[in-house]
C-alpha positions in Angstrom: 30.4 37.6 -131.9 31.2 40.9 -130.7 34.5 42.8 -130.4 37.1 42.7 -127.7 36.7 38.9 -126.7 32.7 39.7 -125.7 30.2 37.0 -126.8 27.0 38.2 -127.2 24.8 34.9 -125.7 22.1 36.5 -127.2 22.9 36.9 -130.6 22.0 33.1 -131.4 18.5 34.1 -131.3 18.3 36.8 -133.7 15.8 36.7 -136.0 17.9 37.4 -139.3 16.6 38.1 -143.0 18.1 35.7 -145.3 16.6 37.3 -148.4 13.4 39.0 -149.5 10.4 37.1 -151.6 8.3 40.1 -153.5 4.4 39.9 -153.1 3.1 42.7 -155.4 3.4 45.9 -153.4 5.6 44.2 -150.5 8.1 41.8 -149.4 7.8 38.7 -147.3 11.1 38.0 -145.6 12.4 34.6 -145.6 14.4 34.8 -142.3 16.7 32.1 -140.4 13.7 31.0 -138.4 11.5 30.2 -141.5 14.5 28.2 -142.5 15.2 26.1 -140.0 11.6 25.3 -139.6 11.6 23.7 -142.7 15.0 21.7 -141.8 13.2 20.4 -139.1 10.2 19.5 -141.1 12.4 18.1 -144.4 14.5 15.9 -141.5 11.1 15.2 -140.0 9.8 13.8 -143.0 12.8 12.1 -144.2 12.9 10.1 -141.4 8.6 9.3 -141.3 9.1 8.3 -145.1 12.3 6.0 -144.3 10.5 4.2 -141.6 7.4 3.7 -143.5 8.3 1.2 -145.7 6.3 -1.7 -143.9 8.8 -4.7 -143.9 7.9 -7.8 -142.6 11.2 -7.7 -140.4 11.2 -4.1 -139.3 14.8 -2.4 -139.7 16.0 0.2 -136.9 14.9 3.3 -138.5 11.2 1.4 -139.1 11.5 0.5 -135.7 12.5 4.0 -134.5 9.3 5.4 -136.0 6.5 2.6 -135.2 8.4 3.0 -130.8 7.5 6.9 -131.3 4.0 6.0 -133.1 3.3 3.1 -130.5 4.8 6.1 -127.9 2.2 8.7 -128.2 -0.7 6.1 -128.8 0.2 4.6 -125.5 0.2 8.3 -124.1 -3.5 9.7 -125.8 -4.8 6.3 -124.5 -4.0 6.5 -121.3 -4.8 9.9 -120.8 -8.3 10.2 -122.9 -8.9 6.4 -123.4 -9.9 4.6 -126.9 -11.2 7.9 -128.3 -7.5 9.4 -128.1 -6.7 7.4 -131.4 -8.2 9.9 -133.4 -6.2 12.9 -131.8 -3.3 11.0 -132.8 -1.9 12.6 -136.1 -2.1 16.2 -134.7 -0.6 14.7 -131.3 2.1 13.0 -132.6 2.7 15.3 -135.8 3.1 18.4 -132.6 5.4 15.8 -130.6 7.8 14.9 -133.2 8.1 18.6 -134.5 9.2 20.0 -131.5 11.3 17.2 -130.6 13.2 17.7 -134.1 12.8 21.2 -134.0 14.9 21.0 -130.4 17.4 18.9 -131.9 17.9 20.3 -134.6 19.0 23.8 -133.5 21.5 21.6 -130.6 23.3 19.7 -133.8 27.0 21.3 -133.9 26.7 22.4 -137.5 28.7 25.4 -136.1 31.5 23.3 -137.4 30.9 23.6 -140.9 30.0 27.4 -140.6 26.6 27.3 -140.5 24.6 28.6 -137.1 21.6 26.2 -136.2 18.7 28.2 -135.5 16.7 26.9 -132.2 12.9 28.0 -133.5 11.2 26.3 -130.3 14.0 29.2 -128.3 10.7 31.7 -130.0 7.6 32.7 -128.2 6.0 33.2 -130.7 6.6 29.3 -132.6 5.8 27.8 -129.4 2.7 30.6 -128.7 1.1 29.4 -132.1 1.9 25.7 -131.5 -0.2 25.9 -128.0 -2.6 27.9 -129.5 -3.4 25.3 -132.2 -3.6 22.5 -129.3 -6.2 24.8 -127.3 -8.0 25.6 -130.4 -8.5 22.3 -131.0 -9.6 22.0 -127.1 -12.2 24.6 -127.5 -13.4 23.5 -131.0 -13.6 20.0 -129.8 -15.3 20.7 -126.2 -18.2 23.0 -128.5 -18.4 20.4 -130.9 -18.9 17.6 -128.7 -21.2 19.0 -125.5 -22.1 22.3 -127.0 -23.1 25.1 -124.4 -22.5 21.9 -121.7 -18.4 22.4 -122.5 -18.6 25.4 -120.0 -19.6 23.4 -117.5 -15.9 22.6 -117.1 -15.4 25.9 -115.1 -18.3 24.6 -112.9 -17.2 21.2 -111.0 -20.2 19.4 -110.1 -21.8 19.4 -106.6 -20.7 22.5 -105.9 -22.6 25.1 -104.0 -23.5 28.1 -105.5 -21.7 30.6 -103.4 -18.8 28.7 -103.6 -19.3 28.0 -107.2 -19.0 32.3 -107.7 -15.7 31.7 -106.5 -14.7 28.8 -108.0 -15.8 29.4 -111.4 -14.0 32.7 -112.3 -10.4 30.9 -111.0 -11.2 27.5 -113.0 -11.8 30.0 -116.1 -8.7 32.1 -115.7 -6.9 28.4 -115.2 -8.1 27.6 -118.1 -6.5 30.7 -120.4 -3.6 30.3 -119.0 -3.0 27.2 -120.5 -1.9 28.4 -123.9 0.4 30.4 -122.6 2.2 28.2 -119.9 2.5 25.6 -122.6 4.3 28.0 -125.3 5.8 29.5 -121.4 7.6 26.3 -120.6 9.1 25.3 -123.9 10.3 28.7 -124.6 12.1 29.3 -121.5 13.7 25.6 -121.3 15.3 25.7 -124.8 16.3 29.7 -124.3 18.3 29.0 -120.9 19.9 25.9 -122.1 21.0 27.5 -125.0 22.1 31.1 -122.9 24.3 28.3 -120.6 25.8 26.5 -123.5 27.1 29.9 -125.2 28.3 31.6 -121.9 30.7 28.6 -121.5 31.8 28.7 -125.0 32.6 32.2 -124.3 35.0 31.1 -121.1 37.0 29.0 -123.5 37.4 31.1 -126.3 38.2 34.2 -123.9 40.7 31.9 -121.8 43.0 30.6 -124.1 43.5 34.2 -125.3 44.4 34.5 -121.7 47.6 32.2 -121.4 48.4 28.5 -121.4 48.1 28.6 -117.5 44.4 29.7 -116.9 44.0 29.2 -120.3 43.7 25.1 -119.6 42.3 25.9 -116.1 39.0 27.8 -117.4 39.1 26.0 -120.7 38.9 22.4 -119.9 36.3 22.3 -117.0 34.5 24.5 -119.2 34.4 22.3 -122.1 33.5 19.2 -119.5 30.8 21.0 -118.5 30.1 21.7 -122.1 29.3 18.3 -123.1 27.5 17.4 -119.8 24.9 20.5 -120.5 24.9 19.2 -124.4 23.9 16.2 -123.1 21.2 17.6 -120.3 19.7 19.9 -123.2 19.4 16.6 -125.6 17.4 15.5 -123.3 15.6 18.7 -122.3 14.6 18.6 -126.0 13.0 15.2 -125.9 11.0 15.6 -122.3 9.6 19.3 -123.4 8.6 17.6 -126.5 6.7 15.0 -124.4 5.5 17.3 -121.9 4.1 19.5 -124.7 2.2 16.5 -126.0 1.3 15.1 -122.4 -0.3 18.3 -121.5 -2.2 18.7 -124.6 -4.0 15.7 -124.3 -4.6 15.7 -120.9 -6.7 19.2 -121.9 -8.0 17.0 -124.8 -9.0 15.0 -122.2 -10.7 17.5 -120.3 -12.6 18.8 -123.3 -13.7 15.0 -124.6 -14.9 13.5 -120.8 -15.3 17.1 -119.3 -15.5 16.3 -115.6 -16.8 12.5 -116.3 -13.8 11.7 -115.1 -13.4 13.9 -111.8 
């Protein structure tokens, strides 16, 4: 927090150095981002071991985890058919990440002094999670038709001069997947998490202020507080579906490429 009753909305996203690991002639830092990743992934698989026990009568948390299972299998088959079951792992390993990864930073651990770290609030997590979905696009659409894949960027029946046109704006379409994927997460976790700091800042700034504006500022403020805590929990569960929808509907497109137009 800065000086003179300023908060800095910005400073939650500060990549920080925790502490340095050697590696021969240089140093890797282990920064707040690296660890909160791995909160995400130890809380992750906490809760995939405590649901995989397999009881006959399924408790809640065994329930919990075969609804999110069942969730995406339902989604890869409806969107790529019976041969989305063996996308599932990476699919539902990329959905349940980023849907802990989003909670995670939105837990008020605050009020035991330590600062949740929002990793998904990062270009460059969410850039390298879209880029391993559209690698997986490519690899897949090569693997499966060959040179045939880039006949997605040529929709059938249509004629040549038209398909001059057509062609170069389907390809550029097509690149700019990655990045409106990583685009789209990035930006709904940042503004949430801008929102939710600037009205921290109007309460702790107005009951410096004086009882009077102190409770007029403070207490619609913290209202709206808990209703944007509430929007961003579930911001962090749809961007993690959407994130999961899109990336196998370009599965899709790479398995069936325009079989399905």
């Amino acid at each position: 927090m800065a000086q003179a009753g300023k908060i800095d909305p910005m400073h939650q996203f500060e990549v920080q150095t925790i502490f340095n690991i050697p590696l021969g002639d240089h140093v890797l830092p282990f920064t707040n981002s690296a660890l909160w990743m791995i909160v995400a992934a130890v809380a992750l698989f906490v809760f995939m071991i405590g649901g995989m026990k397999q009881q006959q009568v399924p408790g809640r948390w065994q329930m919990a985890v075969e609804g999110f299972t069942g969730f995406i299998d339902k989604l890869l088959a409806a969107n790529i058919g019976h041969e989305g079951r063996k996308y599932l792992p990476y699919v539902f390993s990329l959905f349940m990440f980023i849907l802990f990864a989003n909670v995670v930073g939105l837990l008020p651990f605050g009020l035991v002094g330590l600062h949740p770290f929002t990793v998904t609030s990062h270009f460059t997590v969410t850039g390298v999670l879209a880029i391993a979905s559209f690698s997986i696009v490519l690899v897949v659409g090569l693997f499966k038709h060959g040179l045939r894949f880039f006949s997605l960027f040529a929709p059938k029946g249509t004629p040549i001069p038209v398909l001059l046109l057509v062609a170069p704006i389907e390809f550029v379409s097509f690149m700019v997947r990655p990045f409106s994927l990583a685009l789209r997460l990035f930006v709904a976790m940042t503004a949430g998490h801008i929102l939710l700091k600037v009205l921290a800042g109007f309460i702790i700034n107005s009951t410096a202020t004086g009882a009077g504006i102190g409770v007029l500022v403070s207490v619609p403020s913290f209202a709206l507080m808990v209703g944007v805590s509430a929007l961003e929990m579930l911001v962090a569960g749809v961007q993690a579906y959407v994130f999961a929808l899109l990336t196998s509907l370009y599965i899709n497109d790479a398995v069936h490429l325009h079989d399905h137009h």
